[in-house]
Backbone bond lengths (Angstrom), bond angles and torsions (degrees), N, CA, C in turn:
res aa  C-N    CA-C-N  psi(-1)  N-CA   C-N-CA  omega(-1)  CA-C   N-CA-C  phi
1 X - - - 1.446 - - 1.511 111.09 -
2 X 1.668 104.29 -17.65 1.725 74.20 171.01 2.052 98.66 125.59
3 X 1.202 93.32 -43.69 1.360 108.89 -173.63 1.997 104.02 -67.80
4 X 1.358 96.65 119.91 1.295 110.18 149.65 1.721 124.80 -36.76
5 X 1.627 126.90 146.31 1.419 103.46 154.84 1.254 142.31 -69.32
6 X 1.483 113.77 -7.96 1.278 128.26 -179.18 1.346 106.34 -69.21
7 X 1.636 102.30 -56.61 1.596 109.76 -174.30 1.454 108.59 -56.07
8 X 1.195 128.42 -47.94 1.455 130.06 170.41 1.140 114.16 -50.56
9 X 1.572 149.03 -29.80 1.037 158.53 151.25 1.172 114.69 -34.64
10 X 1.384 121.90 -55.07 1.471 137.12 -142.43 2.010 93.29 -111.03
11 X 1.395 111.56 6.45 1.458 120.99 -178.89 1.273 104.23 -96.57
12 X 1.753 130.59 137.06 0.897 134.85 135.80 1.502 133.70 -55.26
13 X 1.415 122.52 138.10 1.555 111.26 -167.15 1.675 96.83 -42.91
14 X 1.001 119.56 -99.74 1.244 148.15 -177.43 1.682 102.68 -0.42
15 X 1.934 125.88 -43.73 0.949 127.46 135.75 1.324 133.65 -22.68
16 X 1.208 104.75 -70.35 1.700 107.90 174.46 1.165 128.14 -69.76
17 X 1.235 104.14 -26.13 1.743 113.06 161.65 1.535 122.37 -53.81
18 X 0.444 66.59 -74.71 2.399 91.78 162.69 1.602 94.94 -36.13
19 X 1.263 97.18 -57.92 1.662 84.25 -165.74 1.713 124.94 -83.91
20 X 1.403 87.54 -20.63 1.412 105.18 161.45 1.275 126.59 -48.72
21 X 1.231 93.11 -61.43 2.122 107.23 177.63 1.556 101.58 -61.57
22 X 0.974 125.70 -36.94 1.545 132.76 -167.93 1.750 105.19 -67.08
23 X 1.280 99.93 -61.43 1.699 107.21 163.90 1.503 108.22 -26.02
24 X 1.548 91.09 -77.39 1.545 95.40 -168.04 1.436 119.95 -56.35
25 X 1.448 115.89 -36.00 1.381 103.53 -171.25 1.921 110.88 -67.63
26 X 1.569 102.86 -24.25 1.386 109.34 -172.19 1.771 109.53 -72.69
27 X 1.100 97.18 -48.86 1.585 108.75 162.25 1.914 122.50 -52.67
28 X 1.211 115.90 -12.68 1.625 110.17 171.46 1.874 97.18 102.95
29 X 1.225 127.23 25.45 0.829 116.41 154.98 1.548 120.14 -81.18
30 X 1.819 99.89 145.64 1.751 105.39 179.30 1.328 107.38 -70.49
31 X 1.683 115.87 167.05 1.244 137.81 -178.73 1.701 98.70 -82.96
32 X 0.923 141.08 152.98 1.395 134.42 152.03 1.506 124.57 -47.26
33 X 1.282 126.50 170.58 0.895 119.14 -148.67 1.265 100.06 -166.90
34 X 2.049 105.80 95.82 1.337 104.73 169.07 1.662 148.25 -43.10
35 X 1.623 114.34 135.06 0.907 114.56 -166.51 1.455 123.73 -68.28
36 X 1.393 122.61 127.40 1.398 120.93 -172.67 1.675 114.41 -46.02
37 X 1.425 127.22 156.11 1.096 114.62 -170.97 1.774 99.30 -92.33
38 X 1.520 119.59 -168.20 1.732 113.31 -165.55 1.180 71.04 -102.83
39 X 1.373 171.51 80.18 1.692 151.33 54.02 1.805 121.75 -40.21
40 X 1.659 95.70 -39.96 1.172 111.32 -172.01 2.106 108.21 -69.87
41 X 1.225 83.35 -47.28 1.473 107.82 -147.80 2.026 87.28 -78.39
42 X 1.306 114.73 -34.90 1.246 102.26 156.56 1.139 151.69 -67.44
43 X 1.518 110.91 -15.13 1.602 150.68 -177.38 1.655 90.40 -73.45
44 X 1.548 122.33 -78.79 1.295 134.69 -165.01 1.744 102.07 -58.08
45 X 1.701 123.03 -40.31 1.412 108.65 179.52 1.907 110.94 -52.77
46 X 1.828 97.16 -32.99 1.694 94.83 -167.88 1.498 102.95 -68.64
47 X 1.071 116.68 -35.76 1.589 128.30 -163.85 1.809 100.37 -66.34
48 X 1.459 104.90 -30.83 1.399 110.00 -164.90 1.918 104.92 -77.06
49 X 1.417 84.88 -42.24 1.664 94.19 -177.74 1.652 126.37 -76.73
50 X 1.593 94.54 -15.47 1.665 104.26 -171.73 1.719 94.20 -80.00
51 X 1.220 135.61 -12.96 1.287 145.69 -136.51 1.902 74.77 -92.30
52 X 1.634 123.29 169.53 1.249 167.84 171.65 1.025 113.16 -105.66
53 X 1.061 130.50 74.35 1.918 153.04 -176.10 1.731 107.46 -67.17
54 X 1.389 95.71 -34.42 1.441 109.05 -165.12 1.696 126.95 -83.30
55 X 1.814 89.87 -23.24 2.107 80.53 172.67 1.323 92.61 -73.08
């Protein structure tokens, strides 16, 4: 990120946190990404298993 060790030193977590996420989001990092609910997440296991693994 850019930061010296000193400056990191002289950072409160909560500081570096902040700036952390900020990095990343500026850099092309994704947003998170809610977790499917267990309707969902059971739907995608059937979808996963109905699939042809084998050609």
């Amino acid at each position: 990120m850019g930061f010296s060790p000193r400056e990191v030193d002289t950072m409160t977590l909560w500081e570096l946190s902040v700036a952390a996420r900020g990095w990343a989001k500026a850099n092309g990092a994704e947003e998170e990404v809610a977790a499917p609910s267990y309707e969902e997440h059971l739907a995608m296991v059937r979808a996963a298993r109905s699939l042809d693994m084998t050609a």
